[in-house]
C-alpha positions in Angstrom: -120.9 79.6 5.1 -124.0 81.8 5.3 -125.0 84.7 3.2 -123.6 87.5 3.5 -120.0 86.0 4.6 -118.3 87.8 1.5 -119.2 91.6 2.3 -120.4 92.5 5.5 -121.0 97.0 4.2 -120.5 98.5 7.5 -116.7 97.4 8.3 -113.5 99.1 7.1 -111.6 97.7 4.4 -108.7 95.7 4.8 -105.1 97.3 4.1 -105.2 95.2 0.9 -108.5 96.2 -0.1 -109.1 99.5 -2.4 -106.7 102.0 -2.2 -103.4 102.8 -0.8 -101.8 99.0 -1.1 -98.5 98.2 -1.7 -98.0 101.5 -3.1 -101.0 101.9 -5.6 -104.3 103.5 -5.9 -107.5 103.1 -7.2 -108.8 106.3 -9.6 -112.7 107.2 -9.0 -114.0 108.7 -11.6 -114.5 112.3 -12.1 -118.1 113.1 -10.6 -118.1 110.2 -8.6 -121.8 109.1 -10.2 -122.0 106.5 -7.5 -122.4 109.3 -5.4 -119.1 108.5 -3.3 -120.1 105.2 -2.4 -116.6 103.7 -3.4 -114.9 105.9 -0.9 -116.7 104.9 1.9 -115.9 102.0 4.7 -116.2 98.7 2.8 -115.6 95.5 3.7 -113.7 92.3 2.4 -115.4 89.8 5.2 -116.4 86.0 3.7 -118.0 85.2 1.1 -121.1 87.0 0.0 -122.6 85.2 -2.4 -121.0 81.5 -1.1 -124.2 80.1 0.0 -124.6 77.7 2.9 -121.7 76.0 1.5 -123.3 75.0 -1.2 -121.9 77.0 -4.8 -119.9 79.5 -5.9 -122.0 82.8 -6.5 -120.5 86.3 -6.2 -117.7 88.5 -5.4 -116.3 91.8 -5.6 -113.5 94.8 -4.8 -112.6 97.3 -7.6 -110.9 98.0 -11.3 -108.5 94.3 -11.7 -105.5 94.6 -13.5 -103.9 92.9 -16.8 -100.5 93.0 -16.4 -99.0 92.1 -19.6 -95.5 90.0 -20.6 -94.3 87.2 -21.8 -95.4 84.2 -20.0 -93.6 81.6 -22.4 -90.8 79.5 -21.2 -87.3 80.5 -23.0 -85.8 77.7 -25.2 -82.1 76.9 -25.6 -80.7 76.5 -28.6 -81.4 72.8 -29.5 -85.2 74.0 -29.1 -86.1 72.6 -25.4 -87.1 74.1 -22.4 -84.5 74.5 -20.0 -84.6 72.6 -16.4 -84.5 75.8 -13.9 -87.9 77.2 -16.6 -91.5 76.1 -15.7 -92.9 74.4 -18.9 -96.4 76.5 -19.9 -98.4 73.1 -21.0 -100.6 73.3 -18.3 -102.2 76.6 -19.0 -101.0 77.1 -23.0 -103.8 77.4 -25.3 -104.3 73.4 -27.0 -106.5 74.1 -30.2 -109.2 72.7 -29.3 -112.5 73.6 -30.2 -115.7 74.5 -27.4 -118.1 72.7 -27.2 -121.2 73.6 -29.9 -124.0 71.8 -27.8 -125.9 73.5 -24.8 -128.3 72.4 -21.6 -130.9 75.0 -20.4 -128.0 78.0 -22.5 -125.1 76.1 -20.5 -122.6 74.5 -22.5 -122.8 70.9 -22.7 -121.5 67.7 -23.9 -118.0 67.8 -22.9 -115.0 65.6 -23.7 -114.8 62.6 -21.5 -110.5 63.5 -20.8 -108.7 66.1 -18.7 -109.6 69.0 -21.0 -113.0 68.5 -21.1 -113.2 68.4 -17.6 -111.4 71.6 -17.1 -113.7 73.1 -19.7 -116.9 72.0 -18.1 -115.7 73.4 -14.8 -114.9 76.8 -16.3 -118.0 76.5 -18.0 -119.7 75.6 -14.6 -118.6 78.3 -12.6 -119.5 81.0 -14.7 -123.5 79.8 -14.8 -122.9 79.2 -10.8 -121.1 83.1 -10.4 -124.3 84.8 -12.8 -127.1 86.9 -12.2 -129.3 84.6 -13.1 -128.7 82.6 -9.9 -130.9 85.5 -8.1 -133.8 84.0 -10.5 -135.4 80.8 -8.9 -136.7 79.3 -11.8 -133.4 80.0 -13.8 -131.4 79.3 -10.8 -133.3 75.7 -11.1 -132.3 75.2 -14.4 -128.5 75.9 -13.7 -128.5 73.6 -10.5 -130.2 70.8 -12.1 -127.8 71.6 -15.4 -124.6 71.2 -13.7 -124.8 69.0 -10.8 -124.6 65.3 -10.6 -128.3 64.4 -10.0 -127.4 62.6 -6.4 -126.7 66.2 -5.4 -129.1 68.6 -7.5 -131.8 68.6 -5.0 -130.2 68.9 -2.0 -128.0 72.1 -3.3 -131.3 73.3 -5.4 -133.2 73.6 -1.8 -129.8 74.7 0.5 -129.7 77.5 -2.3 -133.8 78.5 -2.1 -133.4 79.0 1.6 -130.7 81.2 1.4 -131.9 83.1 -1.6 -135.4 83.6 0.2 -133.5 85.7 2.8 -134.3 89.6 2.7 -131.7 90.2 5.0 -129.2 88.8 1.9 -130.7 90.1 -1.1 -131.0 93.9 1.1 -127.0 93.7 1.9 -126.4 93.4 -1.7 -128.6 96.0 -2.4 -131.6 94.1 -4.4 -135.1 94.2 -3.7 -137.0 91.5 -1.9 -137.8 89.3 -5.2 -134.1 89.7 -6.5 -133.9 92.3 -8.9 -132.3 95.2 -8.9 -133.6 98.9 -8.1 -135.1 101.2 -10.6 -132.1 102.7 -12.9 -129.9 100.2 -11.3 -128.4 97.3 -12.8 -126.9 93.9 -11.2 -123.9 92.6 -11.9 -122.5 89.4 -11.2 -120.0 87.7 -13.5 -117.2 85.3 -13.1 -114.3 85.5 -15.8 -112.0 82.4 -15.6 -108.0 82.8 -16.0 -107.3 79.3 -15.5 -107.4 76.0 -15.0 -105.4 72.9 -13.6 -106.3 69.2 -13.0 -105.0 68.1 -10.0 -106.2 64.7 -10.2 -108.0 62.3 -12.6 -109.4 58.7 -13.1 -111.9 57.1 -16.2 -115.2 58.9 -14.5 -113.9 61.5 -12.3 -111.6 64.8 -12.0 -110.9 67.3 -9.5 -110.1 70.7 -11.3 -109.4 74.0 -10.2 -110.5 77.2 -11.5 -108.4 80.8 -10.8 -110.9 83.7 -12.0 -111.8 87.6 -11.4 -115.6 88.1 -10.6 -117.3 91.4 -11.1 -120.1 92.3 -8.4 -122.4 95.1 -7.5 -125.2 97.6 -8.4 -124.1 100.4 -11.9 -126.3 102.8 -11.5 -126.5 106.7 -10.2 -127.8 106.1 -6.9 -126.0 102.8 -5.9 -124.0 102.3 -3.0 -122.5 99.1 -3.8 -120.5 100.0 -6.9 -119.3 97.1 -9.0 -116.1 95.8 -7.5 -114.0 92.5 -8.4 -112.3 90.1 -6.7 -110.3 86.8 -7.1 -110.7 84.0 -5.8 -109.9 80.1 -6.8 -112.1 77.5 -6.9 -112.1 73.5 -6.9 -114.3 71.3 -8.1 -114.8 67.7 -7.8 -116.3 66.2 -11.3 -118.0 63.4 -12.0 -118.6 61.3 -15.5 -122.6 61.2 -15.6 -125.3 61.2 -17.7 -122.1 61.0 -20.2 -121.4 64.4 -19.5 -119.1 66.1 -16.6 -121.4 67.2 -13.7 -120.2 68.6 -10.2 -120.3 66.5 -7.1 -118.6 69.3 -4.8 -116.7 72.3 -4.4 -114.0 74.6 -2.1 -113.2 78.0 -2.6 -110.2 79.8 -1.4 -108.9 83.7 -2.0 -106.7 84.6 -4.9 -104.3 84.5 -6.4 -104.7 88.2 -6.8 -102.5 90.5 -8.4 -101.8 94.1 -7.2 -103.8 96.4 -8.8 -103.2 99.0 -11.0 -103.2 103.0 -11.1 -106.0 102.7 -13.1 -108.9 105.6 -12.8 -112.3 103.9 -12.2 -115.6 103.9 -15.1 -118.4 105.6 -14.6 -121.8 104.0 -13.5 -122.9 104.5 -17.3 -119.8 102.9 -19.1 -120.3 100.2 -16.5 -123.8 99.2 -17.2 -122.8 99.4 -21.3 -120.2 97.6 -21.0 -122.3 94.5 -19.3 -124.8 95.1 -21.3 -122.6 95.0 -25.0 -120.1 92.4 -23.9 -121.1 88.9 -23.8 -119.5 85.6 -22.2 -117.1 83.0 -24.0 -117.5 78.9 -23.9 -114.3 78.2 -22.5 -112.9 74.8 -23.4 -108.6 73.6 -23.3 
């Protein structure tokens, strides 16, 4: 894939994309301080920030929604999970604690079992889905952090070519160097949901990781207003350096839930809200 693939701006959304699908609607605030941008033609091409192939960067759509309930499994009387009910193991909270030790601000030093593995890939795609990928010498620092060193250099230099492009960084509305326009601020953040292992030996794991992303310019005069998406991503691990580092990757759409009536922030109560709330260490 090439940049850009996520979001091409100038073609009209999909039926499933903004408002109007499956019976609900998206809200825009109240003197619209994006200026109307949401309401305009947007797209939901390929993947925007999916580089060459190469990592998982950035998303977006609009206002994602929480819908609540109980997710447990019922329990008959003698205490067990009945046979027609889908046990919750795989996604249940285990007690363990993150990890305390970090790489370059990534967390580090995972367990050398499934849950450490699913932790380090959660871990791993949030540092791969951040603004700080648009940095070269911090995007560096994050390739070299969580890749298998037989790979590093050949994603590190994929990943400088495609971030060199003006054509890419202009789509997405940043200037030429990667930052963000005066009184603007960029936005890219993946949020995991979950995880799964869907295979595992002594020094190596496949894992996949379901997660919103957040994506876009908060600012008065932006016309790419942050949006979110889902998307779900695997990752092949290996056991190096006695720590879990990725070998490769696929990304696929969804699962994504159906939105809800929900009215849409303002540009201001955006940028805040990135600015005040900070990221978790995810560990199982």
């Amino acid at each position: 894939m090439t940049p850009g693939d996520e979001h091409d701006y100038g073609e009209p959304a999909r039926p499933d994309e903004g408002r109007g699908y499956g019976g609900t609607r998206l809200r825009l605030p109240e003197n619209d301080p994006y200026g109307g941008a949401g309401q305009g033609p947007r797209s939901s091409s390929r993947s925007l920030v999916t580089v060459v192939g190469v990592v998982v960067l950035l998303i977006a759509a609009i206002a994602f929604a929480n819908r609540g309930g109980d997710d447990s499994a019922s329990t008959s009387a003698d205490g067990s999970t009945p046979a027609n009910k889908p046990k919750t193991t795989s996604t249940a909270p285990t007690g363990t604690k993150p990890v305390e030790s970090k790489t370059n601000n990534i967390p580090s030093g995972f367990a050398h079992d499934a849950q450490g593995a699913q932790s380090a890939a959660s871990n791993y795609a949030v540092a791969l889905g951040s603004a700080d990928m648009f940095v070269t010498d911090r995007r560096h620092q994050i390739v070299d952090t969580v890749y298998a060193p037989a790979v590093a250099a050949t994603r590190q230099s994929a990943l400088d070519t495609a971030y060199a492009s003006e054509t890419f960084l202009s789509n997405i509305g940043l200037d030429k160097d990667g930052t963000a326009p005066d009184g603007q601020t960029f936005v890219s953040r993946i949020i995991p949901v979950g995880t799964k292992v869907t295979a595992s030996a002594a020094n190596n794991a496949t894992v996949e990781v379901w997660y919103t992303s957040l994506f876009g310019l908060s600012g008065a005069a932006s016309t790419n207003p942050v949006s979110e998406s889902w998307f779900t991503t695997t990752y092949q691990l290996a056991w190096t350096d006695n720590d879990w580092k990725v070998t490769d990757f696929q990304q696929k759409d969804g699962p994504v839930p159906v939105g809800r009536d929900q009215q849409a922030s303002t540009a201001d109560d955006m940028t805040k809200a990135v600015e005040e709330f900070g990221g978790f260490t995810y560990a199982r």
